[in-house]
C-alpha angles and dihedrals in degrees: 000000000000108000100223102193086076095064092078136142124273093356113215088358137157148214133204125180144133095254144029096293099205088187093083125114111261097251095067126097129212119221111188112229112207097332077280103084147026128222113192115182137162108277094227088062120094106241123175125202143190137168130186134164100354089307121103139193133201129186108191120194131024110311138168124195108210106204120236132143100034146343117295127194110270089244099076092191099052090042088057094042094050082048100047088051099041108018113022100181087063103061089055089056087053100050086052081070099046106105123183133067104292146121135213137212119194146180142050143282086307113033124035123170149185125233113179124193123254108300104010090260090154096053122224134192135184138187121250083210109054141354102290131127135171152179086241140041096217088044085059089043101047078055091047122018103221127186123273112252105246090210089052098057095051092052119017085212096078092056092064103030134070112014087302134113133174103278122068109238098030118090132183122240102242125219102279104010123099124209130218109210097198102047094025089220105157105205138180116243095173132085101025107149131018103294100275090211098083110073087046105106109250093251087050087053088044090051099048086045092060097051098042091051101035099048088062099049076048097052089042100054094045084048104048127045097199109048116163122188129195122227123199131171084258131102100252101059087042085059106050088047095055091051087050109057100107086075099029090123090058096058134073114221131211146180131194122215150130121281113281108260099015109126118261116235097177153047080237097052094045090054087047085060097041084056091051094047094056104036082057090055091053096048089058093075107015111063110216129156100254153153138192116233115216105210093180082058098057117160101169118082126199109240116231082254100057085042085063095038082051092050091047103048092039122029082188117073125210129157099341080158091075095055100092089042092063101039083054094055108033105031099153113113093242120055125152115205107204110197140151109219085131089072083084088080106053077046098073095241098185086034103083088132131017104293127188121250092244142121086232082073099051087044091055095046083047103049089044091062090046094051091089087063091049084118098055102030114059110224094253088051089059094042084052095048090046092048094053091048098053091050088048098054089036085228088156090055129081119302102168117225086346127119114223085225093070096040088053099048090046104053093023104054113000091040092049108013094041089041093054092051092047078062098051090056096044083090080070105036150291130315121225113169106174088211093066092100118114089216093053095045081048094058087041092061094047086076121093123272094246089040087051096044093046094055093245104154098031090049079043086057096049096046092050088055116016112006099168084079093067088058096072125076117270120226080339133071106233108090128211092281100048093042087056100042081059093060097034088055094035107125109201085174147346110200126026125187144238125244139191114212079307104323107109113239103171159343120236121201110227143171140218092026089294126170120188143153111239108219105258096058095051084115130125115261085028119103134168112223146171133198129209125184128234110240104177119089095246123342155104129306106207109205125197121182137173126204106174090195127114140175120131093198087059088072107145096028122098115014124198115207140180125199139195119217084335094309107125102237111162128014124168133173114257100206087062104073139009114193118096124278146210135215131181122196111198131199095034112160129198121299088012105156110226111186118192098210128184109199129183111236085194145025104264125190099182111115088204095061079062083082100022086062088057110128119177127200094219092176141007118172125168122219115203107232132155087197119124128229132212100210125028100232143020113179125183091223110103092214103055120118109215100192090211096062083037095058092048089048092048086049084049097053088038090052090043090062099043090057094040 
């Protein structure tokens, strides 16, 4: 049965204001702050509150401090009071510890400011016209009616990006600014030095990692007695499960997808039963209390009142279709959903490709999701809203070793799109997402760009605590094995062909993509070769190739070569190095002939250079680009001649000793 007393208005939410505030649902409580303010706030929220010299402090919401650096008084909230008043910088260190979903509000009769976690999970608004802040933006605008943003109602984007909502006047506290009410000054608190991160070895990163992360899930499941947890075919998912498995046994698991065998209509369905497939895969050996959650057979309608309640606690709908199901299956009060959406952000997600640490970039990301309001927004409209916000967020001033695109994808749409929909399911229950510490998605952005889009330290953490995990597909359904067995069992050719000079002689059956030179053709002017053809528009053609034999006194004696459309492009010689290399030919275009060719420099007599000429294609995959290359090879053999470098060096001797 659906406990409806959990369907309530504004679920877990505040008030602050400098006065009783009546228009408030019944359930909320009002604490009096210095005989100066008024904090109203829903009675089934945690809230924690000091006061001390005429200086108070509130966190509001569910929080835990990991300690790290060095020993803090047992009382977390004294401890950050006494800092903020006597050593500022700190407190911000400390903040970077704080996990959970808070905020917390600070200060005295004068100054009182607002400090969000990481990434402004427990949304927070205030008014530019009085002192008045709330969990909410339409709380603050049923205590105060505030004009509709005219931008915002012309694209819904704009009332859940930048620091803008839809009301003019009320403005959301974005991840790592702070907010003075009284003042209004708006201020950055982070970044505020070089990511100190990067000088840390990767194991002592790993390790930090661990006990941050592991100390909350901890907490949490000493703390709460119901914590559900939602498993996908995706990595994030893959990695918080893997960091929880030593209490595993004290959470229920879901996962929500279409019916096996019904027809999939859309990209967003497929995914669904991709997510079904894999997480199958995985019960099969990781016991978990779990059930699957069939959205297309949904039984449990939404009534036109939690409709309302829905619109008024999230202006930013998403999978309201998933609310009855959990109230159905998970009806007790208190419920703690752990989940890991923030990892987006340690995996570079505007950085696909090299992109360059300027605001252009940002400009161009936001101009491309306002192009769908191209009709109702003029173009200088756009160019004026982007302009304020970039001189909101400071994203032209100094930001130390972080990329604005990081910056921007963190406080612009995890900090505001992520936290809307956090609102929507508070009908259902709370949010904890253990990598929702400032100091973890810190360690996770001193990686490298390609480290951070491949996945490296959160598949390292997996592999260090539950590697299993990293066994199954992610976000597809072929596993390592499978994946492996593909390449291991590829054919790219079965028969290549004898030349000589380039008379054909000759076709030789092989196996396992092999190329070799039978010993009665190692003979100057002959050569084996084999052709494929490019299939893909315009791309790439990614060559792998293995030669085991090695002798560094056989130079000159055995070249592999490899051709497109007959121009000789690559040749090394294969006695120089036996590990296995890679090419990449760049600029092929559909129906390019790229032929692999081993060629004798030399008449050889020898039976044994037979084998030690053996040369296998162990992998050739093709990647669809329309990008443009300046140059036709790169190879990671260091002995491989690629003729276009050769011919600029050779212009650049020649040129040399003309001028010489």
């Amino acid at each position: 049965m659906i406990n409806i007393n959990k369907f309530r208005l504004y679920p877990n939410g505040f008030v602050f204001s400098d006065r009783l505030i009546k228009n408030v649902p019944s359930y909320y409580i009002s604490k009096n702050i210095l005989d100066r303010f008024n904090f109203s706030y829903d009675q089934n929220a945690e809230v924690s509150y000091f006061e001390e010299n005429n200086h108070f402090i509130i966190i509001h919401g569910h929080y835990t401090y990991i300690n790290h650096y060095q020993d803090k008084e047992n009382n977390l909230l004294e401890t950050l009071l006494k800092q903020f008043q006597n050593n500022y910088d700190s407190f911000l260190d400390t903040l970077d510890y704080i996990g959970g979903r808070y905020v917390v509000v600070i200060g005295n009769e004068l100054k009182v400011e607002v400090y969000p976690d990481a990434t402004s999970s427990r949304t927070t608004y205030y008014s530019e016209e009085s002192i008045l802040a709330s969990s909410h933006a339409n709380l603050l605008n049923d205590i105060e009616e505030h004009e509709l943003y005219k931008f915002g109602e012309q694209a819904s984007l704009l009332t859940y990006h930048w620091n803008t909502t839809p009301y003019e006047g009320i403005k959301s506290i974005s991840p790592n600014f702070k907010i003075d009410l009284i003042s209004k000054k708006r201020e950055r608190f982070f970044p505020r030095a070089i990511n100190k991160y990067n000088s840390f070895s990767h194991k002592s990163k790993l390790e930090l990692m661990e006990k941050l992360w592991k100390k909350q899930v901890e907490y949490y499941c000493e703390k709460y007695e119901n914590i559900i947890f939602s498993i996908t075919g995706g990595a994030d998912s893959r990695v918080s499960l893997a960091m929880a498995r030593e209490h595993l046994d004290k959470m229920k698991f879901f996962t929500y997808s279409t019916t096996e065998g019904e027809s999939h209509s859309s990209k967003y369905t497929s995914v669904l039963s991709n997510d079904q497939y894999i997480v199958k895969q995985i019960l099969k050996d990781v016991r978990l209390n779990h059930e699957f959650f069939y959205f297309d057979k949904n039984k449990f309608l939404l009534t036109s009142e939690q409709k309302e309640i829905l619109n008024k606690n999230a202006f930013k709908p998403h999978g309201r279709f998933l609310i009855n199901f959990y109230l159905e299956s998970f009806p007790q009060f208190k419920v703690m959903h752990m989940r890991g959406t923030p990892l987006e952000i340690g995996q570079a997600y505007f950085l696909a490709r090299d992109r360059e640490n300027t605001i252009d970039e940002i400009k161009s990301t936001f101009k491309h999701n306002m192009k769908k309001y191209e009709k109702e927004i003029t173009e200088k409209d756009i160019d004026s809203i982007f302009e304020n916000g970039i001189k909101n967020f400071g994203y032209d001033k100094n930001l130390f070793d972080y990329h604005v695109l990081d910056l921007y994808y963190w406080e612009n749409r995890m900090g505001r799109w992520h936290s809307e929909i956090l609102n929507e399911n508070d009908v259902c229950f709370e949010t904890v997402m253990p990598f929702n510490m400032r100091a973890m998605i810190d360690i996770s952005l001193s990686y490298s760009r390609r480290q951070r889009r491949s996945g490296y330290m959160f598949e390292e953490l997996i592999n260090r605590n539950f590697p299993i995990l990293n066994f199954y597909g992610k976000n597809e359904k072929e596993n390592l094995y499978e994946k492996h067995k593909d390449r291991a069992n590829y054919v790219f050719f079965s028969r290549f062909s004898i030349y000589k000079k380039d008379k054909f002689v000759k076709e030789i059956q092989t196996s396992e993509n092999k190329l070799f030179i039978p010993l009665k053709y190692l003979k100057k002017n002959y050569s084996v070769q084999t052709s494929i053809v490019f299939t893909n528009q315009r791309g790439i053609l990614d060559i792998y190739y293995l030669n085991k034999y090695f002798n560094s006194k056989a130079k000159g004696y055995i070249n592999f070569e490899i051709y497109i459309n007959n121009n000789l492009i690559i040749s090394d010689d294969i006695t120089q190095w036996n590990l296995e290399s890679n090419i990449k030919l760049f600029n092929l275009n559909k129906d390019d002939i790229v032929t692999f060719a081993l060629k004798p420099l030399k008449d050889i007599t020898k039976k044994s250079w037979e084998s030690a000429s053996t040369l296998f294609i162990t992998n050739v995959e093709e990647i669809s680009t329309n990008k443009i290359s300046p140059i036709t090879a790169v190879s990671t053999n260091p002995f491989t001649i690629i003729y276009e470098m050769k011919k600029i060096i050779e212009k650049f001797n020649q040129r040399n000793i003309y001028n010489n």
